[in-house]
C-alpha positions as CSV (number, residue, x, y, z in Angstrom):
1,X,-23.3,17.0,43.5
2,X,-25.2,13.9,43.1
3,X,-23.6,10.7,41.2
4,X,-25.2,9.1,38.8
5,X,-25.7,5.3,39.0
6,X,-23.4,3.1,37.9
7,X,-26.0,1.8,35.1
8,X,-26.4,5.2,33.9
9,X,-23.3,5.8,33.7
10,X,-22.8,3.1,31.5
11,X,-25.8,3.4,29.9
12,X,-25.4,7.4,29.0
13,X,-21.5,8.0,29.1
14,X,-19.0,4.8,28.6
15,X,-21.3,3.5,25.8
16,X,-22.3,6.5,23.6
17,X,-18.3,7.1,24.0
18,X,-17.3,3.6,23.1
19,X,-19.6,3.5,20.4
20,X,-18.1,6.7,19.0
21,X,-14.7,6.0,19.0
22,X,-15.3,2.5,17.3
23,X,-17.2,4.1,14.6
24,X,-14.8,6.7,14.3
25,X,-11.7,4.4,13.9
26,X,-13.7,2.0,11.3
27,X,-14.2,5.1,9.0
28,X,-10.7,6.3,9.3
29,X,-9.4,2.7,8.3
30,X,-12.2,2.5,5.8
31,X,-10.9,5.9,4.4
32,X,-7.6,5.1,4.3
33,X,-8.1,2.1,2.0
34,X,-10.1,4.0,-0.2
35,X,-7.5,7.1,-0.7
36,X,-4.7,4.1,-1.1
37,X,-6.7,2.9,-4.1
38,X,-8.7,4.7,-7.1
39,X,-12.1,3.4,-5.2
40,X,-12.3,7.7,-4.0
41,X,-13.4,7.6,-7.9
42,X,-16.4,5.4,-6.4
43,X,-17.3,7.5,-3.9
44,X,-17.3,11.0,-6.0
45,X,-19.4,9.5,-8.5
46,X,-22.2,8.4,-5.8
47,X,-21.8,11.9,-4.1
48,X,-22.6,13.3,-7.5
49,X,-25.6,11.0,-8.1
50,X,-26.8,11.8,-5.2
51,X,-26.8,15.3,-5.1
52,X,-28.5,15.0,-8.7
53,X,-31.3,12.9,-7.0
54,X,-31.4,15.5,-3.7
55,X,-32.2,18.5,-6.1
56,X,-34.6,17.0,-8.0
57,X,-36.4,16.1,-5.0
58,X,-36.7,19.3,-3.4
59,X,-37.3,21.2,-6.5
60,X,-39.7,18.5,-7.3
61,X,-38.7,17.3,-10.8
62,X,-41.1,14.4,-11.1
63,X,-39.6,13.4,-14.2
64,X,-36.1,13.1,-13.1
65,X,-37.1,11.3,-9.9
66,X,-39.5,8.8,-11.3
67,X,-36.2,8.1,-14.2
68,X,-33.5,8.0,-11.3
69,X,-36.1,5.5,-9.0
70,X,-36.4,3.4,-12.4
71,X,-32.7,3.3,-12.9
72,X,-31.5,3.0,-9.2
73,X,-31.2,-1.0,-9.5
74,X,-29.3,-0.4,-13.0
75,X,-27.5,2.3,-11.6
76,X,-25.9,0.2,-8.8
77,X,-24.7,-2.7,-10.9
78,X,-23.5,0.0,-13.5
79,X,-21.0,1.3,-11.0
80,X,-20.3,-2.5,-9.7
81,X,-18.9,-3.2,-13.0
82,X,-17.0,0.0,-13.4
83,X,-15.2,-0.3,-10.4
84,X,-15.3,-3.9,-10.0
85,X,-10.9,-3.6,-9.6
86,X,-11.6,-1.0,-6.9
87,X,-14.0,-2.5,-4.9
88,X,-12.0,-6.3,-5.2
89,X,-8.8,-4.1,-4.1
90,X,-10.7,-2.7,-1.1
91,X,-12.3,-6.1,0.1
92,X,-8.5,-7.9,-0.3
93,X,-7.4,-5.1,2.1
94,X,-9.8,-5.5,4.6
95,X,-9.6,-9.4,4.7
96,X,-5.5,-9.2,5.1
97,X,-4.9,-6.0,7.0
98,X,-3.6,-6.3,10.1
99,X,-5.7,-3.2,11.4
100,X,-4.2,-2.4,14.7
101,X,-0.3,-3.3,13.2
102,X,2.2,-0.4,13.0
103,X,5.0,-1.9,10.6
104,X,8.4,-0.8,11.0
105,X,10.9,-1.0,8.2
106,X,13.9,-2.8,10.4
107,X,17.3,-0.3,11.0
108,X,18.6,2.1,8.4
109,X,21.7,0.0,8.0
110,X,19.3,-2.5,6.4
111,X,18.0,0.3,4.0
112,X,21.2,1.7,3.2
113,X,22.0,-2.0,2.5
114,X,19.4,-2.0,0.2
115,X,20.2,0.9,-1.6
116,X,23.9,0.1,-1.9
117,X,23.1,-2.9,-3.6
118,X,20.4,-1.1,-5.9
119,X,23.4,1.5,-6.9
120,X,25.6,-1.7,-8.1
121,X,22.8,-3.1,-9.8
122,X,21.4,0.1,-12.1
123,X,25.3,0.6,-12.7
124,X,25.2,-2.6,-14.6
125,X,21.6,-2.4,-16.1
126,X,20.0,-5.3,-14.1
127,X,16.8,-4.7,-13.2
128,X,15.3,-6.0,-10.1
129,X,12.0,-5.6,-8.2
130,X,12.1,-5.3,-4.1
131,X,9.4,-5.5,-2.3
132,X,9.0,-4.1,1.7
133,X,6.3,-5.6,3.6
134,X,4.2,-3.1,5.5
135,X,0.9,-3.8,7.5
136,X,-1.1,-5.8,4.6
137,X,-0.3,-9.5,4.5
138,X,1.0,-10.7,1.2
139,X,1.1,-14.6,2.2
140,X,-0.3,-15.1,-1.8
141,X,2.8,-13.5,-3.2
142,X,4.9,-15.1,-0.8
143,X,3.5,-18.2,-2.3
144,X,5.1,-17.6,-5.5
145,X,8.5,-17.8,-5.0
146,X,11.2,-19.5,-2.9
147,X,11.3,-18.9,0.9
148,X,14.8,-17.7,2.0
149,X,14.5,-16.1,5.3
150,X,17.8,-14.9,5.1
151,X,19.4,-11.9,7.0
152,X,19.3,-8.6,4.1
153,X,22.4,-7.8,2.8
154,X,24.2,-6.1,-0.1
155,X,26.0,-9.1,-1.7
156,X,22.8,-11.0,-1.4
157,X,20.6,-8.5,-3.4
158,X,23.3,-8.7,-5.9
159,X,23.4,-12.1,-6.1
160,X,19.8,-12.9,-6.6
161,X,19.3,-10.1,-9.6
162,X,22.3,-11.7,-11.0
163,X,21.7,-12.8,-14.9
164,X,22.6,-16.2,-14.3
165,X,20.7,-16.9,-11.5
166,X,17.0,-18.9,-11.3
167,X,15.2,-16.2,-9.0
168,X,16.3,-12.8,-11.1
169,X,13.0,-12.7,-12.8
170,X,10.9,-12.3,-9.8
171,X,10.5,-10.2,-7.1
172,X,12.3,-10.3,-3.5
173,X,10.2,-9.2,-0.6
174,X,11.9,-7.8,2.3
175,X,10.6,-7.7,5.8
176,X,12.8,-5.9,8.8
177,X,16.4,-7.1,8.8
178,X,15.5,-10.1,6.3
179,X,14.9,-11.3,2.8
180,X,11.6,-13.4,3.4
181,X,11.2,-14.6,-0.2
182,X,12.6,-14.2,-3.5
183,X,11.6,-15.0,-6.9
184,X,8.1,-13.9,-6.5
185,X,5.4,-13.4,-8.6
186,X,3.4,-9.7,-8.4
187,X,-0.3,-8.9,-10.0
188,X,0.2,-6.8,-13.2
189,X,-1.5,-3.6,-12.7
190,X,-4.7,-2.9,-14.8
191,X,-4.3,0.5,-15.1
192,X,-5.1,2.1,-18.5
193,X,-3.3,4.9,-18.3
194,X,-0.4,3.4,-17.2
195,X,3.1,4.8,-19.9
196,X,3.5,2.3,-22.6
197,X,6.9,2.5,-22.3
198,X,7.1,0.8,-18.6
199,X,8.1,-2.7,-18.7
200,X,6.7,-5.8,-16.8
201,X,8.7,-5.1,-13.8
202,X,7.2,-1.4,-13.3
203,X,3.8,-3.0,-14.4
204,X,4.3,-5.4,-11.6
205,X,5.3,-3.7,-9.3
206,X,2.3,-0.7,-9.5
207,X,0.1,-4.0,-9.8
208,X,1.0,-4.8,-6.3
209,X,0.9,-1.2,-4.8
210,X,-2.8,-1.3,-6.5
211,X,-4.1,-3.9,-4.1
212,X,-1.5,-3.8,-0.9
213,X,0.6,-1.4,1.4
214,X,3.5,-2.9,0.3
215,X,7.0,-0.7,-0.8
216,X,7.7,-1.2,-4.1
217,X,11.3,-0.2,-5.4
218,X,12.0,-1.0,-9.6
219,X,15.4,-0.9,-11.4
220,X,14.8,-0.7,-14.9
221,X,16.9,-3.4,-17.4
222,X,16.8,-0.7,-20.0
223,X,17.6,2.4,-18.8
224,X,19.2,1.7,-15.2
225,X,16.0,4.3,-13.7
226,X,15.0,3.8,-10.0
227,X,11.6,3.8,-8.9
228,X,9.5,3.2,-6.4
229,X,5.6,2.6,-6.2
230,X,3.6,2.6,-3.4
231,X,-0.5,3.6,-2.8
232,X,-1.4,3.1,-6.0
233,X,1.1,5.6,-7.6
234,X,4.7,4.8,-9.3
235,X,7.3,7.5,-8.8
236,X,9.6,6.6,-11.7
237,X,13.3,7.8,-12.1
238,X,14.5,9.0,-8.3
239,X,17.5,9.7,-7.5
240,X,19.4,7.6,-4.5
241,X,19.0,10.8,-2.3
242,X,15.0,11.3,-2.9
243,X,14.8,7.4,-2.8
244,X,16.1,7.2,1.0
245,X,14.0,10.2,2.1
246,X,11.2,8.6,0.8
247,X,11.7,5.0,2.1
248,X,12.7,6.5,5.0
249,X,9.2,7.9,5.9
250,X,7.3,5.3,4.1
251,X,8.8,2.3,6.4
252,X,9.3,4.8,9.6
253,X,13.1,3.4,9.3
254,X,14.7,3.7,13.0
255,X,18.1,5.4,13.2
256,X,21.1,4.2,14.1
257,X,23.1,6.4,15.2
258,X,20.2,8.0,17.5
259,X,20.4,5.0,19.4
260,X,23.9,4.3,19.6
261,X,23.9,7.7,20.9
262,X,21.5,6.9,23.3
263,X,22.7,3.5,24.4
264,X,26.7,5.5,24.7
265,X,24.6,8.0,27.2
266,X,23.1,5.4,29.6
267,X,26.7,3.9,29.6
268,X,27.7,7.2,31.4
């Protein structure tokens, strides 16, 4: 068997390959933006459009071609303005994703931390708004509140949503094993379907899931419901057990006790 040259080899095999799987992982990511917002709206509508121009170019409608070349420019700005939000959500998400970052949501004991303190807290009608950090940076939120960097506990969550103290309002965003903010401001959603019942703080906290990967979980003031937004979508009135499952894939939470149990083996 004859070998190729190494030129050619790069020339016909590691480039045409290289260029594949580049192009191959930009759509994915590109994709995944777009099904994490309402931007797939976007695309239908300029599949449709364009399957109206295809026809009437192969079945030779003159009329409908020579309106659709007159109204391609008007067309385009049209669907600019329409879904200005969407596109604005997808360019935020390309300029702060961290493309090649796989977030983790810390230990479970941090979760179960979380949801103890979420139990005490829609016992007493105090609503709260906490935020889990996943591969979009959210430095702009961050912004808004008060720094804390403080290791995530029960008491603490408690604490901060209590009715006398100055960060209650806002939101606390939680990253691994800590509480990296609280107090922080999130972008209302502009949603007009949105229930007209939901509050600021479910408002909020869909705003947020519209433009980022973040985690959202809500306790309502009024009725003491738990919810949780994330992608775009709010998932209002879980229970504890749904609300672990959930979080629990959504973060990739790492178990305990399958590492305890794994550490007690190589101890053996």
């Amino acid at each position: 068997m004859d070998w190729l040259p190494d030129n050619q080899i790069l020339n016909e095999i590691i480039r045409p390959a290289l260029d594949i799987i580049i192009l191959s992982f930009l759509i994915y990511r590109i994709y995944t933006i777009f099904v994490q917002t309402r931007a797939v709206q976007l695309v239908k509508g300029a599949f449709i459009v364009l399957l109206v121009y295809a026809a009437a170019f192969f079945l030779q409608l003159n009329t409908l071609l020579w309106i659709l070349n007159r109204l391609a420019t008007v067309i385009v700005l049209i669907l600019a303005i329409v879904f200005q939000p969407e596109l604005r959500n997808i360019v935020m998400r390309l300029g702060q994703g961290q493309w090649f970052n796989i977030a983790t949501g810390g230990r479970s004991e941090h979760l179960e931390s979380v949801l103890s303190a979420v139990e005490v807290l829609a016992g007493r009608r105090r609503g709260a708004l906490i935020v889990f950090m996943r591969s979009v940076g959210i430095k702009n939120i961050l912004d808004t509140g008060t720094k804390l960097n403080a290791e995530l506990s029960t008491s603490l969550i408690i604490t901060i949503f209590g009715h006398e103290t100055p960060l209650h309002d806002g939101a606390i965003v939680v990253q691994g094993g800590k509480v990296v903010a609280a107090g922080c401001f999130l972008p209302l959603s502009e949603q007009a379907d949105i229930r007209r019942s939901f509050g600021t703080r479910h408002r909020a906290a869909l705003g947020l899931a519209e433009v980022t990967d973040a985690v959202v979980l809500i306790v309502s003031e009024e009725s003491g419901a738990i919810s949780l937004a994330h992608d775009a979508n709010l998932y209002y009135d879980l229970s504890i057990e749904e609300m672990r499952s959930t979080l629990k894939k959504l973060l990739r939470v790492k178990e305990e006790s399958s590492e305890v149990g794994e550490e007690a083996a190589l101890e053996e």
